[in-house]
LUMMARMAR-763536 format. One record per residue: residue in three letters; x, y, z of N, C-alpha, C, O in turn. Coordinates in steps of 0.001 Angstrom, whole numbers, plus 524288, in hexadecimal, padded with zeros to 5 digits. Layout:
N
ALAXYZXYZXYZXYZ...
END
This chain:
110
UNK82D7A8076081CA882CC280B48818A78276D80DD981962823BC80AD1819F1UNK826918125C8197582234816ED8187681F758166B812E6821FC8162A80ED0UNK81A1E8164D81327818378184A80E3581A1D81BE280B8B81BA281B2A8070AUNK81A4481F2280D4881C348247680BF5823148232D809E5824E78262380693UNK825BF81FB880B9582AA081E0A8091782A8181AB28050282E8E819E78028CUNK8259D8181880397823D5814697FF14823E481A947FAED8272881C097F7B6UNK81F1B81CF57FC9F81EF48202C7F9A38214C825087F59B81F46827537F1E5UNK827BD8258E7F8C282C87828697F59482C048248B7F19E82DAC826E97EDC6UNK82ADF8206E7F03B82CA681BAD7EC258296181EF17E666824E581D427E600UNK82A658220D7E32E82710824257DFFD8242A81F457DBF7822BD820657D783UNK823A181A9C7DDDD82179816DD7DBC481C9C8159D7E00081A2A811AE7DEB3UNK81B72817227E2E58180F816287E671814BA81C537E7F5817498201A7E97AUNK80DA481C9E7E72480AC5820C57E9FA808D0820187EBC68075181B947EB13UNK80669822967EFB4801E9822147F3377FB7C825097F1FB7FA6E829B77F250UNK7F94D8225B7F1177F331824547EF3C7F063826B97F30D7EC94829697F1DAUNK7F21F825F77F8ED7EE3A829F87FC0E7F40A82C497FF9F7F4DF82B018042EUNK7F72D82F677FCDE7FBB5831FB800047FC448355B803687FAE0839F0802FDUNK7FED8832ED807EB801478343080E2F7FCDF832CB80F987FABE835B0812CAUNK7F96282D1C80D7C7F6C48299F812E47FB6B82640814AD7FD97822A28125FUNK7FC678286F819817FED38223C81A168051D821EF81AC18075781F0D81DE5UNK8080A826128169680B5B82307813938107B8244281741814E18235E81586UNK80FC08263881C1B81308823DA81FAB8139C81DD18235D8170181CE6826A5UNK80F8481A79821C780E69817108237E8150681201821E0816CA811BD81D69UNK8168980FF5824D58185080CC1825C3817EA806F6822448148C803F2823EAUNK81B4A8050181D3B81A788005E81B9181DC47FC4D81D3F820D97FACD819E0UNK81DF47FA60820F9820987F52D8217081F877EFD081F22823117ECC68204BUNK81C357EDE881C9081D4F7EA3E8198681A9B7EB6F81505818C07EFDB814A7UNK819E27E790810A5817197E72F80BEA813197E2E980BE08139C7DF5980F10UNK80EDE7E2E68085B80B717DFFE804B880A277DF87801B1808C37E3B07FFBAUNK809887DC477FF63807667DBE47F90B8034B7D7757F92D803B97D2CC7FA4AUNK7FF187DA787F7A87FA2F7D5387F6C17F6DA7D9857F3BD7F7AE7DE057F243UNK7F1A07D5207F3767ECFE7D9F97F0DF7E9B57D5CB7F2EF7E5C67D7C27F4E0UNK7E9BB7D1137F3497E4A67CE857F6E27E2B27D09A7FC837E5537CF5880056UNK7DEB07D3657FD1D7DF607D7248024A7DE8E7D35C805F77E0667D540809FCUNK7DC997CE73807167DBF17CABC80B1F7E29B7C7BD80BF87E4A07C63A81010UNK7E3DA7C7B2808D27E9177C59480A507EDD37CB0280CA77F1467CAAB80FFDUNK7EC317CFAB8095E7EE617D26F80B7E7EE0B7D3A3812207F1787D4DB81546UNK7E9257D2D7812A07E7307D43B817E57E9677D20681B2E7EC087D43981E8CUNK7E8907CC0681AB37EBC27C63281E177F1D37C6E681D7E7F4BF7C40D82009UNK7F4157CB3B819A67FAFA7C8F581A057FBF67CDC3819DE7FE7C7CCFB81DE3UNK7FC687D1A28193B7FFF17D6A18181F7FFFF7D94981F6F7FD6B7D7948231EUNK802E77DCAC81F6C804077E02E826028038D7E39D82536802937E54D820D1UNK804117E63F829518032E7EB8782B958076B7EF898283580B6F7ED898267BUNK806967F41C8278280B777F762825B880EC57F55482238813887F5328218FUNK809207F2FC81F1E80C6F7F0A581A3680A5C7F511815848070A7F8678167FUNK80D817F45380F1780C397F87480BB880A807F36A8090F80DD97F01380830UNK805B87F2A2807C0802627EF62804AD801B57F01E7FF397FEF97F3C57FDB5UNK8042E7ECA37FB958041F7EDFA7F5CE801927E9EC7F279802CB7E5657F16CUNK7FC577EDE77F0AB7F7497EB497EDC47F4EB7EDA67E8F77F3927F23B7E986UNK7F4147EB7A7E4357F0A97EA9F7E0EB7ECD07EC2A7E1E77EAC47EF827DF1EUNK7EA6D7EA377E6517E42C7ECA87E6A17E43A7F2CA7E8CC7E7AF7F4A27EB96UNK7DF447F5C27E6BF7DF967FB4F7E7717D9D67FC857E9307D7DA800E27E98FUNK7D7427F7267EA517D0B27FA247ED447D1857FB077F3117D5387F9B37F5D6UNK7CDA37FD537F41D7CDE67FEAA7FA7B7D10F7FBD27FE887D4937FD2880187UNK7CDE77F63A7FD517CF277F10C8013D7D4B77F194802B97D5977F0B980760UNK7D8927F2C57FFE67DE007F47B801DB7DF157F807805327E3487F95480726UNK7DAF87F983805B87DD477FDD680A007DAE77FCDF811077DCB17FE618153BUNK7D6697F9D880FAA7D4C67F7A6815387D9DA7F1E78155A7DC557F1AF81977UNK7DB2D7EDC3811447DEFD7ECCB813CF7E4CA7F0238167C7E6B67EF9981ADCUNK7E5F57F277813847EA6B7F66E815C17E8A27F7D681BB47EAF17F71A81FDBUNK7E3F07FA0081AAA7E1057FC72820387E1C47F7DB824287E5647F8428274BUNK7DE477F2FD8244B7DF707EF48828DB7E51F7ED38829A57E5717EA3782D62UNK7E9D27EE21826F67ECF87EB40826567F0A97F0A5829857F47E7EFC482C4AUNK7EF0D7F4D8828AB7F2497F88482A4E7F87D7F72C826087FCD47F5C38278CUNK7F77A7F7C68230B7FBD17F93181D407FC647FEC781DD27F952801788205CUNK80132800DD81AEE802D28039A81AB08026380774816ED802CE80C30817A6UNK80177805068128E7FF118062F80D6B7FEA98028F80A86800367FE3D80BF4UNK7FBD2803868043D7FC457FE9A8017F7FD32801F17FC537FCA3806997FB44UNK7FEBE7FDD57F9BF802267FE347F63E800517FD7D7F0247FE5B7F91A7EFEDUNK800257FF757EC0A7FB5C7FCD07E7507FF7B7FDE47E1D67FFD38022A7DFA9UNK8028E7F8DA7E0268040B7F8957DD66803FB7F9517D6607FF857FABE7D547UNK806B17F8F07D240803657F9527CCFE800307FD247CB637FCC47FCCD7C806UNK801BF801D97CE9E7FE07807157CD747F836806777CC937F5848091D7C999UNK7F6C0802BF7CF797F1178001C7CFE77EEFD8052C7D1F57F14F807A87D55CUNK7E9ED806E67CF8E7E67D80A837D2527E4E580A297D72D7E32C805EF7D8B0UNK7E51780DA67D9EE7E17A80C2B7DEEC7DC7580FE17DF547DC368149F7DE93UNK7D7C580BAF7E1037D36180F627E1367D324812377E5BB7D5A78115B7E9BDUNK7CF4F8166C7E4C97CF0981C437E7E77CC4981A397EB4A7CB9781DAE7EE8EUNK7CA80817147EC617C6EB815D27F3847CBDA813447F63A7CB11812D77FAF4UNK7D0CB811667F4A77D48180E767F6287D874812327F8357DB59810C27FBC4UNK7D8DF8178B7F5FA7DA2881B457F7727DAAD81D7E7FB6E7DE3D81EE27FE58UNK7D46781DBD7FB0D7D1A4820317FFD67D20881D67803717D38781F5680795UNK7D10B818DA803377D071816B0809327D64E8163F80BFE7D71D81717810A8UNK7DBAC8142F806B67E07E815AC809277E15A81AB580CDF7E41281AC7810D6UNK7DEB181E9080AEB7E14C824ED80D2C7DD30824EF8129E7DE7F8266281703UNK7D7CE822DE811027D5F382175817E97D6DE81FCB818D07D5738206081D5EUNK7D9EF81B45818B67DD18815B181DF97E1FA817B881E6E7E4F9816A382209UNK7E2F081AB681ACE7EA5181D75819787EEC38186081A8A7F1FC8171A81DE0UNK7EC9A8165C815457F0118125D812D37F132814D980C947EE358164280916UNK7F7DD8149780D217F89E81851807297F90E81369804607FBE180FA68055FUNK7F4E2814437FFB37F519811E67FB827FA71813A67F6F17FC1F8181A7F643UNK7FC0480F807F4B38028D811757F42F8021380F0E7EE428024A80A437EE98UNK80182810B87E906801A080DB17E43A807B680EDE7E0A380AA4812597E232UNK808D280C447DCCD80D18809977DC3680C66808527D673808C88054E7D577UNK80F4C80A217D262810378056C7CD4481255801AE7CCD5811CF7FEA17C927UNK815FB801077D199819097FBCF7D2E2815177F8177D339810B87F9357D4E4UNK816557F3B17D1BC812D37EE537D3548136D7EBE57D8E4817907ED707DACCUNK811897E9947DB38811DF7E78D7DF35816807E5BA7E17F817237E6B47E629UNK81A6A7E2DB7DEBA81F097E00D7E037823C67E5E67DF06827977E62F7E1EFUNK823357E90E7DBCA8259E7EDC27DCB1824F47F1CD7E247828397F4197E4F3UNK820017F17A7E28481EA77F4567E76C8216B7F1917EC97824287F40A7EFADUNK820757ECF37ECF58224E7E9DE7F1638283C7EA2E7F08A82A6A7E9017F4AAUNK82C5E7EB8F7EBF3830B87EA327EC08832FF7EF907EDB0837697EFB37EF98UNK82F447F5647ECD3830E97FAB07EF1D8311A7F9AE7F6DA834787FB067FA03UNK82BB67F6AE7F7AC82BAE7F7AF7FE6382F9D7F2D87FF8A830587F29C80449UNK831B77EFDF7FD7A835557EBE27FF2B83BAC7EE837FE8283F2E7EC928012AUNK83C857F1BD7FBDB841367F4C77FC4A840DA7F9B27FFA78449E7FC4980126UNK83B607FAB8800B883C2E800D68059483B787FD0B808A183A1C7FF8580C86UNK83B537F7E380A1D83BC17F38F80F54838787F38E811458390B7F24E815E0UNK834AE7F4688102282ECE7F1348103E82F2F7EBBE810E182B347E90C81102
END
């Protein structure tokens, strides 16, 4: 699935839009501990987190993710933004909760 095919989902936006959002999601994650995230999640994965400071986006960055994902219509701050649209990782937010979000990319077969 395409970002950009997450994104027809009118339950899902993108905060820095057309970074990215042809990028490729083949698997999922869900964490918010960024050290564990680091040690277990893959490549061309769509990462779905709670946390909304920067630090998410240098993990995305070393991990080469696909985008990440920010559940609960949680704010995301504007340096988190920014640094998404310079690494061009689309930040993707959501009123769904976490286990909703994961149950949309588990039916597009994620």
């Amino acid at each position: 699935m395409k970002v950009s095919e997450l994104l027809e989902n009118s339950d899902f936006k993108c905060l820095n839009a057309e970074v990215g959002i042809e990028g490729d999601i083949k698997s999922g994650y869900v964490g918010d501990l960024l050290s564990w995230v680091m040690a277990n999640a893959g490549n061309n994965c769509a990462w779905v987190t709670i946390q909304t400071h920067v630090n998410i986006i240098a993990v995305a960055t070393l991990l080469e993710m696909t985008c990440v994902i920010i559940p609960e219509g949680a704010e995301v701050e504007a340096g988190t933004i920014e640094r998404g649209t310079t690494e061009k990782i689309p930040i993707i937010t959501t009123d769904l909760n976490a286990y909703e979000t994961c149950k949309v990319l588990g039916k597009a077969g994620v």
